[in-house]
C-alpha positions in Angstrom: -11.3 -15.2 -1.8 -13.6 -12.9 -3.3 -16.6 -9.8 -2.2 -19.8 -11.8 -2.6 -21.8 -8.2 -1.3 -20.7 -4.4 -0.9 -22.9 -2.1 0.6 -21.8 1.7 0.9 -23.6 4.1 2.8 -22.8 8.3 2.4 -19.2 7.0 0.3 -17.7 9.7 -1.9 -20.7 10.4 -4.1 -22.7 7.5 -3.2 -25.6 8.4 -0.7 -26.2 4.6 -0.5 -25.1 1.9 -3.1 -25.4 -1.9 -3.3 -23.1 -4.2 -5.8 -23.3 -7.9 -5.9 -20.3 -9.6 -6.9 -18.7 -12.9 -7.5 -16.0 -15.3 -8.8 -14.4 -14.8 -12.1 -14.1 -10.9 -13.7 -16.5 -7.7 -12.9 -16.2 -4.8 -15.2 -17.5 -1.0 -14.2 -18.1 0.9 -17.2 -18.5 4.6 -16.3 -16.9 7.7 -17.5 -14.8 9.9 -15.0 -16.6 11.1 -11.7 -19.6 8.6 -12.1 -18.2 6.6 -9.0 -16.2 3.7 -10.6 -13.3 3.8 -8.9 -15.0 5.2 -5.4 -16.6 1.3 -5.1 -13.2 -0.3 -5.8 -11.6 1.7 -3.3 -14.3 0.8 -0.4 -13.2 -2.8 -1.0 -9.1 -1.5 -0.9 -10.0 0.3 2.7 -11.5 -2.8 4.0 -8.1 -4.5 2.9 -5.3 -1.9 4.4 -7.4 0.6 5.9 -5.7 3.0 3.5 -6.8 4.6 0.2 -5.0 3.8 -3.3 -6.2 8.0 -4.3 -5.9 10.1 -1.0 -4.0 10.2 2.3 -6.5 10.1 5.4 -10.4 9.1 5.2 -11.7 12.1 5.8 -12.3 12.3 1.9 -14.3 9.2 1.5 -17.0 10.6 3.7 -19.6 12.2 1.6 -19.7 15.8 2.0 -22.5 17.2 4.0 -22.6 14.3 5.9 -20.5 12.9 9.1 -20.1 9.4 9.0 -19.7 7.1 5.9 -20.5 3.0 6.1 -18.7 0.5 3.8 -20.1 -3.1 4.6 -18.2 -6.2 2.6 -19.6 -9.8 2.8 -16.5 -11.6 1.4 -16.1 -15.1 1.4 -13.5 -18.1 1.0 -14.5 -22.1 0.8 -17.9 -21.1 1.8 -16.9 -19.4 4.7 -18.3 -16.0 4.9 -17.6 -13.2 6.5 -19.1 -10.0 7.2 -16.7 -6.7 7.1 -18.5 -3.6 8.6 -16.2 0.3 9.0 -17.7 3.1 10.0 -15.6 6.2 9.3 -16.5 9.3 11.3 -15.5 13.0 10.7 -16.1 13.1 14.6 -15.1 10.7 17.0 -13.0 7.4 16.5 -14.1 5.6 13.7 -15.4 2.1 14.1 -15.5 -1.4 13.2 -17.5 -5.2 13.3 -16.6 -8.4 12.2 -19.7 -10.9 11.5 -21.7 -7.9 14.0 -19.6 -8.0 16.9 -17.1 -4.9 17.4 -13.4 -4.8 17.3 -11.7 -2.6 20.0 -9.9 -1.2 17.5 -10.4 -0.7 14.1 -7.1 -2.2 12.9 -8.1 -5.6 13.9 -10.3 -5.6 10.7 -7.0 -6.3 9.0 -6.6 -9.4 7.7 -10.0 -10.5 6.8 -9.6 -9.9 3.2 -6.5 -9.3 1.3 -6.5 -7.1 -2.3 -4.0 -5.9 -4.9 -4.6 -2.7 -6.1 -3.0 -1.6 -9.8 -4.0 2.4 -10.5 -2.6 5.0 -12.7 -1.2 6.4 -9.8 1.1 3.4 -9.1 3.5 5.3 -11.8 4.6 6.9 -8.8 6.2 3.4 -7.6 8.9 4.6 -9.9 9.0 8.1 -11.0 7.7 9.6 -7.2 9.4 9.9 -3.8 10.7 7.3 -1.4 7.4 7.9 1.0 5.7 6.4 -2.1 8.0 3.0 -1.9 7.9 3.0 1.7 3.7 3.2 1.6 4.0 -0.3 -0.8 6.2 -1.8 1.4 4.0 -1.3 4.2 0.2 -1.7 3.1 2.0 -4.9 1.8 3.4 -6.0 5.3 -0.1 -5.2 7.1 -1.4 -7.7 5.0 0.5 -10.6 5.5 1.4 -9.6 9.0 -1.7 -7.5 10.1 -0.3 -6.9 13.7 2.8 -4.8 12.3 0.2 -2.1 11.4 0.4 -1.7 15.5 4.1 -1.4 15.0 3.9 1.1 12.1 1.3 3.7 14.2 3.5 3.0 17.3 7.1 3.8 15.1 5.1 7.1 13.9 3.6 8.5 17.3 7.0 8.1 19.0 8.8 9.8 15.9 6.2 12.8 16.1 6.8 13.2 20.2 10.8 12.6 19.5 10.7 15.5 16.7 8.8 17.7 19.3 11.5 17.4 21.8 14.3 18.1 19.7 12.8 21.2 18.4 12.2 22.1 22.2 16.2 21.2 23.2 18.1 22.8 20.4 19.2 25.2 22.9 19.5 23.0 26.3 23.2 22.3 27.5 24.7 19.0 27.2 24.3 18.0 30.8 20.5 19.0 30.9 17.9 16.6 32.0 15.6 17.2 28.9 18.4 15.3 26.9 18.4 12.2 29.4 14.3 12.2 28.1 15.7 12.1 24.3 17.8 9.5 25.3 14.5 7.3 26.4 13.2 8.2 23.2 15.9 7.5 21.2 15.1 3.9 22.8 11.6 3.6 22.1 12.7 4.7 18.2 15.7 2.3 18.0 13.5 -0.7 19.3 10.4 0.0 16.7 11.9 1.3 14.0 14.5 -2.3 13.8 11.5 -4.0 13.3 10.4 -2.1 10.7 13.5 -1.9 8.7 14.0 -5.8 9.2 10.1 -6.4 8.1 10.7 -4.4 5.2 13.9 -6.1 4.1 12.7 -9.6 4.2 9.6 -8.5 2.0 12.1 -7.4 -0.3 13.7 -10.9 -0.5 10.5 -12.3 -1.0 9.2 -10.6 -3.7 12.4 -10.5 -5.9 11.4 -13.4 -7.8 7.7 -12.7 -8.5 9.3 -9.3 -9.5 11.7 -11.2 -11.9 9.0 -13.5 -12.8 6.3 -10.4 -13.8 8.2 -8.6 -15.9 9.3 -11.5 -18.1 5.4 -12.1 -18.7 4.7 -8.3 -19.1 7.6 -6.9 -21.1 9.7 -7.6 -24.0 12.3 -5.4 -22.3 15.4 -8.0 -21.9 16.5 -6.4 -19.0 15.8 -7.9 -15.6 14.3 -5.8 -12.6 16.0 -5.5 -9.7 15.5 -3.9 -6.0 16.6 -2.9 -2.5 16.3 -1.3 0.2 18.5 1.6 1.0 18.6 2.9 4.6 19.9 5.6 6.6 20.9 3.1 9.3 23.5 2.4 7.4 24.5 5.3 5.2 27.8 8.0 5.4 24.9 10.7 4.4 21.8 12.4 5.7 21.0 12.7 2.1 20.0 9.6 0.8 19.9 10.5 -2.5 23.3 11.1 -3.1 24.2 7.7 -1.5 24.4 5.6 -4.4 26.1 2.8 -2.5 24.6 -0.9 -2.1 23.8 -1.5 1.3 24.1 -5.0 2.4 21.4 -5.5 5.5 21.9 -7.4 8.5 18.8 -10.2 8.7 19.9 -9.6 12.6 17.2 -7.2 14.6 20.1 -6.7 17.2 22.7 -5.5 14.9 20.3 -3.5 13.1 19.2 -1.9 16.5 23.3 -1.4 17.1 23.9 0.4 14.1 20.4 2.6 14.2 21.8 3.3 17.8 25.1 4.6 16.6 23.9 6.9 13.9 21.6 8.6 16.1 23.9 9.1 18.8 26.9 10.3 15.8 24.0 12.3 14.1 22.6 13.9 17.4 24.3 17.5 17.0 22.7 18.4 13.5 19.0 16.5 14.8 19.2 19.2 17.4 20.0 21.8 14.8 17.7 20.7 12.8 15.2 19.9 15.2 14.4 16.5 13.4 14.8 12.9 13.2 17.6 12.2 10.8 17.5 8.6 10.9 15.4 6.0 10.5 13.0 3.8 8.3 10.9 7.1 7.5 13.7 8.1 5.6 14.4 5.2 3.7 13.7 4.2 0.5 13.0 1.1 -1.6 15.8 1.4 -4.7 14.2 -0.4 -8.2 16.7 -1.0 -11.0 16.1 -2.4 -14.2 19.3 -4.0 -15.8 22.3 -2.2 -14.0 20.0 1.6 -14.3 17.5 3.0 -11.8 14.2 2.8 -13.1 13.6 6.4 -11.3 14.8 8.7 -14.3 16.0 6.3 -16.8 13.4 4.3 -18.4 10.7 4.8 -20.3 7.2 5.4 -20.4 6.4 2.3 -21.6 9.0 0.3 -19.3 7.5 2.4 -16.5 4.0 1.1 -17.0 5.6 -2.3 -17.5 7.5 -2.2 -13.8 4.5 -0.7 -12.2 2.5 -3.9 -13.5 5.0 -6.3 -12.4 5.4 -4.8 -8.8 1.6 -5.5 -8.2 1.3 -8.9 -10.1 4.4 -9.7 -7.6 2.4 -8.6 -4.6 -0.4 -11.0 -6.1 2.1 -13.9 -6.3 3.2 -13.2 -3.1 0.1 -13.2 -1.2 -1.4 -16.1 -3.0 1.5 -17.9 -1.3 1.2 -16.9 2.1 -2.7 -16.3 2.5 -4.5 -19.5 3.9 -7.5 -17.6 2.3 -7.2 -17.9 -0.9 -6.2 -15.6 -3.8 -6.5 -11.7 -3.3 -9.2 -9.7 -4.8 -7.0 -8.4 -8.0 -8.5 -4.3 -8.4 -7.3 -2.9 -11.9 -8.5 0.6 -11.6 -8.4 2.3 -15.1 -5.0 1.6 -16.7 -6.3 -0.7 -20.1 -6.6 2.6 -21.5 -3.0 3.5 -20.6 -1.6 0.1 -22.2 -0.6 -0.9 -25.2 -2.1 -4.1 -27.3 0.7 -6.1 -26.1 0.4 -5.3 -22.4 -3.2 -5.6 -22.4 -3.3 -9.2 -24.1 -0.5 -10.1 -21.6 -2.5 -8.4 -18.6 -5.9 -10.9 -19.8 -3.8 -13.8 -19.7 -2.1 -13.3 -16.5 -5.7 -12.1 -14.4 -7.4 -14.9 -15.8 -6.8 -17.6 -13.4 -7.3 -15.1 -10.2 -10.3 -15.9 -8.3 -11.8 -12.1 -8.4 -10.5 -9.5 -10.8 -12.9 -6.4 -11.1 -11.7 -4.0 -13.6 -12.7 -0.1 -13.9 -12.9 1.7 -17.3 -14.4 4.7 -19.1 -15.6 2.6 -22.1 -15.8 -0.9 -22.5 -14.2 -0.9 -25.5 -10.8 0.2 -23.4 -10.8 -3.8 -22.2 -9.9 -7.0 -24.1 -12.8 -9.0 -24.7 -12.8 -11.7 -21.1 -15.2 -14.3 -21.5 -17.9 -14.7 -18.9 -17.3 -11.1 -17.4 -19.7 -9.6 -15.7 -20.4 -5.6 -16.9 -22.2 -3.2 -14.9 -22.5 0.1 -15.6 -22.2 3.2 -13.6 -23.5 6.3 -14.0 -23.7 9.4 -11.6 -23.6 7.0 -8.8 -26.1 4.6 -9.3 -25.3 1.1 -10.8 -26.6 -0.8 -13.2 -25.8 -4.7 -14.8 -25.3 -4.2 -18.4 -25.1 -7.8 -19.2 -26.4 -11.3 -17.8 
């Protein structure tokens, strides 16, 4: 698969842009704030309808304005297809595929399928469990768009379940508002299995393209190694001081039982509390490297190595369960942050991907690719520098 065409009207800086694209390597040359990276991550909404750089989309509209446009023509074995968003700082924002309209924007996912690898991904290892649970999940709504249904479903009946609770802190044990927490309790218990049973199988799927990643990146002999741990099953509300392997039912049903049973054991202090103690929003996604948690223990380097091989795994994995081809491969200024080694090693392992466009600051930052295609960009506007 790659982005033959992306138009981008009122984007971030961009008042209107157009790139063409194609097979093989594009590199943007610009230094900071020119609008590299704001193109790249047009192409990464289109993909997970999330941003790589902010939460919400409010900050990709440009300012002044109140509606931004990103408009992809991607294609795959001459098959094209046409990729139209429109975000809007009022209203519900909107989308088309090939001109006709989607009832809901999240039926855009699907279309096209990209791998994003950012400074920021350092956070895979050094940040907070939302930041491992955000992987897990912009990876699931790519291989299985309609779980992003599941995802905004799990999150709206958390939000209403933390309302009542706040509400019935003080209501007696035989009041009717806790027969309506009960209900909700149900609603959580049935979405939330499905989450943490989603998110453990990707887990088992991307072990070996983990393993695999870091053999080519690293000259660490260590192995990486990861799971997830989940409050389902765990003696503490404090997940961090659970250091206990969890091993996970692949049963929805017994996962449902158990999520069940700590709600109901940990109802008291949710009351207290007036929050939802329980639950895949709580859990986190545990990386170790040798018999060590990376979070804490490794080094920079080793960081930068298991960040890599996370998102060259998600590569692997999607090239094996897309029936569209490879994903678009967006490496948004890190060559600058690697060493020799790990940018020789990077080269040889984008080089067979069907569409790899890189970001830098200066060209120089980037091993020489033969046949890449260089554009510059400089306070918005874009410009091919070679060919």
């Amino acid at each position: 698969m790659h982005v033959k065409h992306l138009s981008l009207g009122n984007f971030r800086n961009y008042k209107t842009a157009e790139l063409a694209l194609g097979p093989g390597v594009t590199v943007l040359v610009g230094r900071n704030g020119q609008g590299k990276t704001n193109l790249v991550e047009a192409i990464g909404y289109c993909s997970t309808l999330t941003s790589h750089r902010v939460s919400g989309y409010i900050p990709l509209i440009k300012t002044q304005t109140n509606k931004a446009v990103i408009r992809l023509l991607a294609e795959h074995q001459e098959r094209q297809n046409l990729i139209e968003l429109e975000l809007n700082a009022e209203g519900s924002n909107r989308a088309k595929i090939n001109r006709g309209d989607l009832s809901r924007i999240r039926d855009v996912l699907g279309y096209i399928q990209t791998v994003i690898f950012a400074p920021e991904d350092l956070n895979l290892i050094k940040g907070d469990p939302s930041d491992r649970r955000n992987f897990l999940d912009q990876l699931l709504v790519q291989i299985s768009p309609r779980l992003a249904g599941t995802l905004s479903d799990y999150d709206r009946v958390l939000k209403q379940r933390n309302t009542l609770l706040k509400t019935s802190r003080f209501l007696k044990a035989d009041s009717p508002g806790l027969a309506t927490l009960d209900a909700w309790d149900q609603s959580l218990v049935e979405l939330g299995s499905e989450i943490i049973l989603q998110r453990e199988n990707l887990v088992e799927l991307l072990r070996p393209y983990l393993a695999s990643s870091y053999r080519a990146i690293s000259e660490e002999k260590n192995d990486p190694s990861m799971f997830i741990k989940t409050s389902v099953l765990s003696s503490s509300v404090d997940l961090e001081s659970d250091n206990s392997y969890q091993e996970q039912s692949q049963d929805k049903g017994e996962i449902a039982h158990a999520f069940l049973r700590r709600l109901k054991d940990l109802r008291a202090k949710e009351l207290e509390r007036g929050v939802t103690l329980v639950g895949p929003h709580r859990d986190d996604l545990v990386l170790m490297l040798g018999e060590l948690p990376a979070k804490g223990y490794i080094s920079h380097g080793e960081t930068w190595s298991y960040a890599l091989s996370l998102k060259l795994a998600c590569v692997g994995l999607l090239k094996s369960k897309s029936q569209s081809g490879d994903p678009i491969l967006i490496l948004d200024d890190v060559f600058a942050e690697l060493d020799t080694v790990r940018r020789s090693r990077l080269v040889d392992l984008i080089s067979g991907n069907e569409q790899v466009i890189i970001t830098a600051a200066v060209v120089e930052d980037i091993p020489e690719i033969a046949n890449a295609r260089i554009y510059n960009v400089t306070n918005g506007e874009v410009e091919l520098a070679n060919g």
